[in-house]
C-alpha positions, 0 to 999 in steps of 0.5 A: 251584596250578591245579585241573588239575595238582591233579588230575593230582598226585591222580592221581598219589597215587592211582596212587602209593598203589594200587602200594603196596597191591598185594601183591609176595610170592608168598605172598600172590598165592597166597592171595589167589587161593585166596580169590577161588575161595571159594564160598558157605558149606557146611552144616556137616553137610555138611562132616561127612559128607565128612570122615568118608567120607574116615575109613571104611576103605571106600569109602561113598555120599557121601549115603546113607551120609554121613548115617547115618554122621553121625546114629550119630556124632552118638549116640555122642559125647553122654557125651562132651559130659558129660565134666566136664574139658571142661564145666570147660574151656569154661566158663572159656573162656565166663566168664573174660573177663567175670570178668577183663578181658584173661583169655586165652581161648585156653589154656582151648579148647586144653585142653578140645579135648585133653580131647575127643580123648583121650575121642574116641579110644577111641571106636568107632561100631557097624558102622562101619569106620573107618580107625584113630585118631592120637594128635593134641593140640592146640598153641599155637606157630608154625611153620617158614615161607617167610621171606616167609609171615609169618602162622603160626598160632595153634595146630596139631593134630600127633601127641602122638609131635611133639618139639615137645609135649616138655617136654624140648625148649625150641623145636622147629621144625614143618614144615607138612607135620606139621599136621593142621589149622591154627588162628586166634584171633579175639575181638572187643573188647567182644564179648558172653561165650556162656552156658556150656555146660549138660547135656542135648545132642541130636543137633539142630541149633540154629544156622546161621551164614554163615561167610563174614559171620563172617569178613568181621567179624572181623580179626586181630592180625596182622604186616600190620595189617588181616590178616584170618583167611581171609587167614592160612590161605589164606597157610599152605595155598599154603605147605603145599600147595606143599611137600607134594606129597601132601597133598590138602588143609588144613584150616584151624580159625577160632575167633571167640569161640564160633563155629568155622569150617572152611576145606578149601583144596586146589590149586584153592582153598577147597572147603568152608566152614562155621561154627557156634556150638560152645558151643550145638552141641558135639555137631557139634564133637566129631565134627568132632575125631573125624573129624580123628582118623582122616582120612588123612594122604595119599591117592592114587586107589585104582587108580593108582600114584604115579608114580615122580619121576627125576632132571632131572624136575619134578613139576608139581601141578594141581587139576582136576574131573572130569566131573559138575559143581560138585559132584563130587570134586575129582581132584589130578593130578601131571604130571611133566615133563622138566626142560629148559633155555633154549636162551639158555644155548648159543653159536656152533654149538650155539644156531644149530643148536637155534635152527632146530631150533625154528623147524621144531618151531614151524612143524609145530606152527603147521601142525597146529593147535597156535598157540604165541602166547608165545615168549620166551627162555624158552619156548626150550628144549633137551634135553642129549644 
């Protein structure tokens, strides 16, 4: 073979192979654009303070009153790290693989986390006013999906009063909308077991971890090899986020041997991304569970009214940043659209009638300023009278 059609068939291939690896389902278009919107990680303290703004019954200063918020939740989560159930836990999750090899890992932190959100819930933070808790537990088990999302996660926060967390009932599907945050299991092979958890917990901060280096390092036992644990919840969030229009955001909950990162996925992508070590830092991590405790399951803005959804409407959800830079809030908006149908589904009269009809509209609408660059058969619509 010549050295050109070889290189013509290697070109070939390589097309032939780039087909292939691009991605068909809507799923994962999806959470692949969440992902490139990824910015640099956040502090973790950071995010702490938006979450438990979002926990006070009033609104509050994101920066002055965040950070007193945080130092008093700090405080009052110190005994808690004491609570034997938990130090219990999180020890056999520390050890347990290096005593066992194949020990499972994941039901000792589920257990200990349960063990943390029953002592948060009755927690209360002097002068603070904040929004009343929910009964959560932690849960390992799939939930109900699209057919084509086939990366569920590991384990879920619902509320106890969930027939999926009866014993009674053998499997009980979970719809995404019923999830408090979502979460991911990742433990390097060989890696090395963190030193259990010891007494004597301050309000300090003793690690500082890029998120977005853990997650590059760490893959998944997936459906699709290679899947990585971003990937995975971006895949949850497009699916959750399309289904429910009032949910704001998904948290999604990465545990890679003894670090946990959190992900805020919202319409417009990944909004805050943060990562710490939380055998070395559990104040942090429980006050993180006690912020997921009392967050609001659906928010609309204070001074607007749901608009109200009629028959032959469609909702149409947008993400957008009000004026004040990267850093302001980010503002769900929901347009509602009249449902119209192609002017390709009319014959004889009826379509040359709406046909010319359009081309008037076109033209007013060219000779005003508004250029429509992208009519097809579908951008041709009709109202039905």
């Amino acid at each position: 073979m010549s050295r050109a059609s070889s290189a013509s068939t290697s070109r070939a291939s390589s097309r032939a192979t780039s087909r292939e690896e691009q991605p068909r389902d809507p799923w994962t278009l999806h959470a692949q654009a969440l992902i490139a919107s990824c910015p640099r990680p956040t502090a973790f303290d950071a995010l702490l303070r938006q979450l438990l703004v979002l926990s006070l019954r009033e609104a509050a200063p994101p920066v002055s009153g965040g950070a007193d918020l945080l130092q008093e939740c700090l405080t009052a989560v110190l005994p808690v790290c004491d609570a034997p159930i938990l130090l219990e836990g999180l020890t056999q999750f520390c050890i347990g693989a290096e005593s066992e090899p194949g020990f499972p890992r994941e039901p000792p932190f589920i257990d200990a986390c349960n063990a943390a959100l029953r002592e948060l819930k009755t927690l209360q933070i002097p002068g603070r006013s904040l929004l009343d808790p929910v009964d959560i537990q932690m849960a390992k088990g799939k939930c109900r999906r699209h057919p084509n999302c086939d990366c569920p996660p590991d384990f879920v926060l619902l509320p106890c009063t969930h027939q999926a967390l009866s014993e009674q009932v053998a499997e009980t599907a979970v719809s995404p909308e019923d999830v408090f945050a979502c979460g991911f299991f990742s433990f390097r092979p060989g890696g090395d077991c963190p030193d259990p958890p010891a007494s004597g917990y301050t309000t300090k901060c003793s690690t500082k971890i890029n998120a977005l280096e853990y997650l590059k390092l760490y893959t998944v036992h997936a459906p699709r090899p290679g899947a990585q644990p971003i990937s995975r919840c971006a895949m949850f969030a497009a699916e959750t986020l399309a289904q429910s229009p009032n949910t704001p955001f998904v948290l999604g909950l990465f545990i890679l041997d003894s670090t946990v990162h959190v992900a805020c996925f919202d319409r417009q992508g990944i909004a805050y991304l943060s990562g710490l070590d939380f055998i070395e830092d559990l104040p942090r991590f429980l006050v993180l569970l006690f912020a997921l405790q009392r967050l609001p399951r659906t928010m609309t803005h204070p001074t607007h009214t749901p608009a109200k959804r009629e028959r032959g409407q469609d909702a149409i959800l947008t993400g957008s940043r009000p004026p004040g830079g990267e850093d302001a809030p980010r503002v769900l908006q929901v347009i509602i659209a009249e449902r119209l149908k192609p002017l390709s589904q009319l014959w004889g009269q009826p379509f040359v009638k709406g046909w010319f009809q359009a081309q008037e509209a076109h033209y007013k609408a060219w000779t005003s300023g508004i250029k429509h660059r992208e009519i097809t058969a579908n951008t041709l619509l009709y109202r039905e009278s």
